[in-house]
N, C-alpha and C positions, 0 to 999 in steps of 0.2 A: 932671639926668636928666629928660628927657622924661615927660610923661604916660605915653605911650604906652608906655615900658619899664615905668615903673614898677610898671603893669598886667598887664607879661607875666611880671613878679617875681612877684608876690602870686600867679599864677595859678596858676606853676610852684611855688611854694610850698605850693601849697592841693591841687594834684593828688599831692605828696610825700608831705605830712601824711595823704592816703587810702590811699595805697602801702602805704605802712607800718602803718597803723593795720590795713589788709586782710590782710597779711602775719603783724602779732602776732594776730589774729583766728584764719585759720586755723590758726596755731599751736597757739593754744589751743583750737581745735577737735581738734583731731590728737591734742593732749595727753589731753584727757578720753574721744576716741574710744580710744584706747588697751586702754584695760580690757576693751573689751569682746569683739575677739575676736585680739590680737596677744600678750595675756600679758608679764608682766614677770618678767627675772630679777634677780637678786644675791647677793651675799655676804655675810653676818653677818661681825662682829668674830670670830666662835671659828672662821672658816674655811671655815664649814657654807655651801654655795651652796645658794639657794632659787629657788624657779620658783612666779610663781604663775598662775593662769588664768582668767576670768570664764567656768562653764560652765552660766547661767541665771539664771532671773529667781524671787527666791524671788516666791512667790502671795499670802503673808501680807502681807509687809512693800513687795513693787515693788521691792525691793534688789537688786542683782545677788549669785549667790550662785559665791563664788572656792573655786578643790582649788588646794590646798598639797604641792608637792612638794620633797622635800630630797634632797642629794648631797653626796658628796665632791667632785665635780669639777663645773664648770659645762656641761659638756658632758652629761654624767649627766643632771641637768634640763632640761637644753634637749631631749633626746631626748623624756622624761616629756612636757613642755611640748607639741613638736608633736605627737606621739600623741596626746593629748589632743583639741587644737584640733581636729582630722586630725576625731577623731570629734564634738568639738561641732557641727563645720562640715556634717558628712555626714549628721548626725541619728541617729547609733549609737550617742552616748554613754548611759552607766547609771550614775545613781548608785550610787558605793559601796554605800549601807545598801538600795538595790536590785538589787544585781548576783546572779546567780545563780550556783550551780555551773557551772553547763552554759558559761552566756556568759562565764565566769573561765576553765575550763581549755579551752574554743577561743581564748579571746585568750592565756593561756599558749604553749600549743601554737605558735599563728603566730608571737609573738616567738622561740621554740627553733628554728626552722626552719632560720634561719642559721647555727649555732651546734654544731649537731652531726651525726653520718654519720647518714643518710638513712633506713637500717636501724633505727635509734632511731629516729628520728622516726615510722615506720611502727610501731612495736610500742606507741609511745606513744598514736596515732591512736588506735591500734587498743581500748587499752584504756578510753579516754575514750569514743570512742563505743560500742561494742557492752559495755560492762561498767560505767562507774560513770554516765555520761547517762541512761540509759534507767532506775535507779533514783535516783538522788542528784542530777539535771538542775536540777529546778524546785526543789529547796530553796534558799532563801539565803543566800547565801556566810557572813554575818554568822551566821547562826543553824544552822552546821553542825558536829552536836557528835560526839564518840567514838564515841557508842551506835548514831546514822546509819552510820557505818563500820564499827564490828562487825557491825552486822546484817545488811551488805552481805556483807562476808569470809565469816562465816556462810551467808550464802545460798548464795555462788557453791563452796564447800566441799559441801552438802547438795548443791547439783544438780549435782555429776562435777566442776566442774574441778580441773583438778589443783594440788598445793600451790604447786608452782612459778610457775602462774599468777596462782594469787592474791594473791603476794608480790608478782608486780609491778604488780600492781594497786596495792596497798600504796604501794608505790616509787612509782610516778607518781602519784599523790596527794599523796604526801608533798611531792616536789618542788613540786607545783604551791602546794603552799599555806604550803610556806616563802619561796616568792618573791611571794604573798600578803603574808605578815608582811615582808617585804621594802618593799613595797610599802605600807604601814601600810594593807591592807583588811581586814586582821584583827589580833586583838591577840596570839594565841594558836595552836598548829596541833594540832588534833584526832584527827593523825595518830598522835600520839607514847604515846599511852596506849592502841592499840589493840592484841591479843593473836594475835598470826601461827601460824598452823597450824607443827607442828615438820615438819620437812624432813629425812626419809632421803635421804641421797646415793645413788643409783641406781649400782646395780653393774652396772661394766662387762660385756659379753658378749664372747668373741672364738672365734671357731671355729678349730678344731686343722686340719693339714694335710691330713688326710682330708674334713674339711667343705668347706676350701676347692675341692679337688678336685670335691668333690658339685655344690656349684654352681655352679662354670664349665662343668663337663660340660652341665647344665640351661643353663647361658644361653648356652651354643654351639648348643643343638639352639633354643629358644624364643625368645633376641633377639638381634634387631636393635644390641642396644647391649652385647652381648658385650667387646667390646675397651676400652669404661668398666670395667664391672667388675675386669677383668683388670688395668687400669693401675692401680684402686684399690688393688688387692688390695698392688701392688708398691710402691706409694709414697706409700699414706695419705694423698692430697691431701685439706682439706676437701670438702665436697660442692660449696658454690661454686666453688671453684679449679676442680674437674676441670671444671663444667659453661660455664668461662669459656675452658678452653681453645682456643687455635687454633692450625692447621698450621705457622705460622712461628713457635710456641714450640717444636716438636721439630726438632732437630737432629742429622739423619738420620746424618750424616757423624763429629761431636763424641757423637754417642750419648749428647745433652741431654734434659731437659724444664727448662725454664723456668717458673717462676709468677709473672708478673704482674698479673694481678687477678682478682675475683670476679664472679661474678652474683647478684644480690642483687633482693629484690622492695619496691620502692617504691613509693609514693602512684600514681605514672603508671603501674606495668609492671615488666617484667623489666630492671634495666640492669646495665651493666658499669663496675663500679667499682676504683677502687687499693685495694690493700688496706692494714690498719691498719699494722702494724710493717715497720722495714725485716728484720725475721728472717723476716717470712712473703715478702718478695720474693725466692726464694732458683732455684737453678741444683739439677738432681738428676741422678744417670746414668741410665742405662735399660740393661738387658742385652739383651742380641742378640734373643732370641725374644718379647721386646714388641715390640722396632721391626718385628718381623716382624711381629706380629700387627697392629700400627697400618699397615702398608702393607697388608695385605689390608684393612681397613676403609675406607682411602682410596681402596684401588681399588673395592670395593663403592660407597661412595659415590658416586662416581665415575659408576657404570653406575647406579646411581639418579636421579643427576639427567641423566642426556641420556635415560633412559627417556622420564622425567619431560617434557623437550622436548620429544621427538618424540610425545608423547601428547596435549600441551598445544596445540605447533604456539610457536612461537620468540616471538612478538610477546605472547599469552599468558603464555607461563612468565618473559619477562623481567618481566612486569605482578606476578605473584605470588611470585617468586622472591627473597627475602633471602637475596645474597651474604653471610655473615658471617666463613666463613673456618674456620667453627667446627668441632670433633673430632667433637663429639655435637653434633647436632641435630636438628630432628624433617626428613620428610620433605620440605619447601618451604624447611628450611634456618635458621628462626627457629630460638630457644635453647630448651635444653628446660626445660617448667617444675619448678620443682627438686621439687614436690609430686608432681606426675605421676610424675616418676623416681622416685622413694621407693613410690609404688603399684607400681608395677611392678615393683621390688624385693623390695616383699614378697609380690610373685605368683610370680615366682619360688623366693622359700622355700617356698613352699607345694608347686608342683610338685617340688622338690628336697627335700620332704622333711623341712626342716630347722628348729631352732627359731627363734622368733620374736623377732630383734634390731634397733637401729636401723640406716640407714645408715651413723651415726657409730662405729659401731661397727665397720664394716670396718678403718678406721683404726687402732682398737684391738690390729685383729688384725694389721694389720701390724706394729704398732709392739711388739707382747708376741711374733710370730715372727720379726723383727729379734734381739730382744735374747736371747730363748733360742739361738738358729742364732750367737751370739757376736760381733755388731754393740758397738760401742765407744757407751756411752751420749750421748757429747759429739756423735757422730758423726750418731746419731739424732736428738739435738736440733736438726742442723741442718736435715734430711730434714723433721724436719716442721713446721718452720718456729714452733717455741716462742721465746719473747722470753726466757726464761731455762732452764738449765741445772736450775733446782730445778722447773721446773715438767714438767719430763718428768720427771724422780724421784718429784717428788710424785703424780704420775698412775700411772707402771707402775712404781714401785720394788715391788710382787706379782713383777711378769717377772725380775726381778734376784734374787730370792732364793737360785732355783738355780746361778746364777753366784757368787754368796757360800758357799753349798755347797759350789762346787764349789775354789774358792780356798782354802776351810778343810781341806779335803781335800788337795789340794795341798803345799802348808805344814804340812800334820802329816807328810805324808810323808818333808818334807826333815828336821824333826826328830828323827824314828825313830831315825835314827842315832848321836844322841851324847845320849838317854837315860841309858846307862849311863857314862859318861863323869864325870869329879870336876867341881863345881860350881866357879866361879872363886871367887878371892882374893876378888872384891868381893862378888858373893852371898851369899858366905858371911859377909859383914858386917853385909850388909843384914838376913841371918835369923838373925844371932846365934849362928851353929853353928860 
């Protein structure tokens, strides 16, 4: 072998040996980079998958300081894990033994977001921030006890709200800070030894066929939304439903209404959504002198909105104009707010004269002058779209009593007759005679 190879050996030997040595190098750079912002997961012997995370530098010691999280499933922790990161990386993260109420049930909140119908989620919003933030916000999470919670319950009892309110204030606290202990940011939930105002069940109101009378007359002369009412009246739709309705749910020819979803008021707005069970998706008839009255509505509408054109001028009205398609709507065709209708509702009792009920309560009335007028109870449960059979019992089984009256009556009548009659062989075994 040549010098000259022998040179080009060693050389390529010598550029190898750095190769390599560069390669285990950053390895080991990679390795120990690790901790610090990519987290490690794994699985103990007993099954238990672990995640763990570097989320700072203790000040004392210069150590990095790691949160330990645990799961059943490695997916479980890995979720944990990049949330986590997500906020070490963004500069949002809090330490557990500094996290506060406030900043616990808004990160509760966001993770529930997914998770359930939308309408929850807004009543949850709703009670975190206007009712337990503004008093219970800046305390911390760790050092939030019973007596914090009662005093709240207490307060918001003392200044009007109603019990039912309060309860879910309750409710959503609770949940948030069971999934706290879920969570190990607490050991313990504070919620469970607090004492809930008792709760009267609110007695239904239903107006008798004269009332009814009273206030369609009133909302034939003063509104515009006449022909709601009148469909309420006949077919007990929720509030939602009726105010979700649109033109290609009635069918003119089949003498239908169809209920396919709701309007409902979410974080954004008014939307229209499916509704919960498939019992509430249901098919109803309509009798001759609604469809009448829904075709006079349409044609009013009708001549309101090319009013509406020709007043606006066509390039205008398409500008402001929401086609929605809708039964009731307000004047430019957007949905109506279900709050607004309900005011107006009860302006109308006023002028009519009549006592002061809720709008859920037309329902009521349907559903208690269904069953007296001799409506087959299974038959109304389909009408108003209950998930079971006991729960329209359980609600109007009042309206059914005079139907069981009137069956006992019945049935004594056919007995009448063989009163006087010898008792059989077997009876008379039964009674020893």
């Amino acid at each position: 072998m040549s010098a000259l190879s022998e040179t080009v050996i060693l050389a390529r030997r010598a550029n190898y040996k750095k190769e390599v040595m560069g390669l285990a190098k950053e390895k080991k750079e990679t390795k120990k980079r690790r901790g610090r912002g990519e987290g490690s997961i794994y699985q103990r012997k007993d099954g238990l998958w672990v995640a763990q995370a570097t989320v700072g530098i203790n000040p004392k010691t210069g150590k990095p300081k790691r949160k330990t999280f645990y799961g059943k499933t490695r997916r479980e922790v890995a979720d944990k894990l990049t949330k986590t990161l997500h906020k070490v990386q963004s500069g949002t993260y809090v330490e557990p033994t500094l996290l506060t109420v406030e900043q616990w049930l808004n990160d509760w909140l966001e993770g529930r977001k997914p998770h359930i119908e939308e309408s929850s989620w807004v009543s949850y919003e709703v009670m975190v921030r206007c009712h337990i933030n503004p008093t219970l916000g800046k305390v911390k999470l760790k050092d939030l006890r019973t007596r914090d919670i009662q005093k709240l319950i207490n307060e918001k009892l003392e200044t009007g709200l109603s019990p039912r309110s309060v309860k879910y204030i309750h409710t959503t606290l609770n949940m948030a800070l069971k999934q706290a202990i879920r969570e190990r940011l607490i050991a313990y939930n504070p919620v469970e030894a607090v004492e809930l105002p008792k709760q009267r069940k609110k007695e239904m109101e239903t107006f008798s066929q004269a009332e009814v009378q009273a206030f369609l007359q009133t909302a034939w002369r003063e509104s515009r939304h006449y022909a709601a009412f009148h469909l309420e009246f006949l077919t007990g739709l929720r509030r939602g439903e009726l105010l979700a309705l649109k033109w290609e749910d009635i069918d003119f020819k089949k003498r239908t209404l169809t209920v396919r979803e709701q309007l409902v008021r979410a974080k954004e707005g008014l939307i229209f959504k499916g509704l919960k069970t498939a019992k509430s998706r249901r098919v109803m008839p309509l009798r001759g002198d609604i469809l009448e009255v829904l075709k006079i509505h349409r044609d009013r509408q009708a001549r309101e909105k090319e009013n509406l054109k020709q007043t606006l001028g066509e390039d205008a009205f398409k500008e402001i104009y929401q086609e929605n398609d809708l039964l009731f709507c307000t004047e430019l065709g957007k949905p109506l707010d279900p709050d607004n209708f309900v005011r107006h509702f009860k302006t109308l009792l006023k002028k009519a004269g009549l006592k002061d009920v809720r709008f859920h309560d037309l329902r009521h009335t349907f559903a208690t002058l269904s069953l007296e007028a001799g409506v087959n109870p299974k038959a109304l449960q389909e009408m108003l779209g209950h998930a079971t059979f006991g729960m329209t019992m359980d609600t109007y089984g009042h309206a059914t009593q005079g139907m069981v009256e009137d069956a006992a009556e019945i049935v004594g009548g056919m007995l009448t007759g063989i009163k006087n009659k010898p008792l059989s062989k077997g009876l008379n075994v039964l009674t020893g005679s």
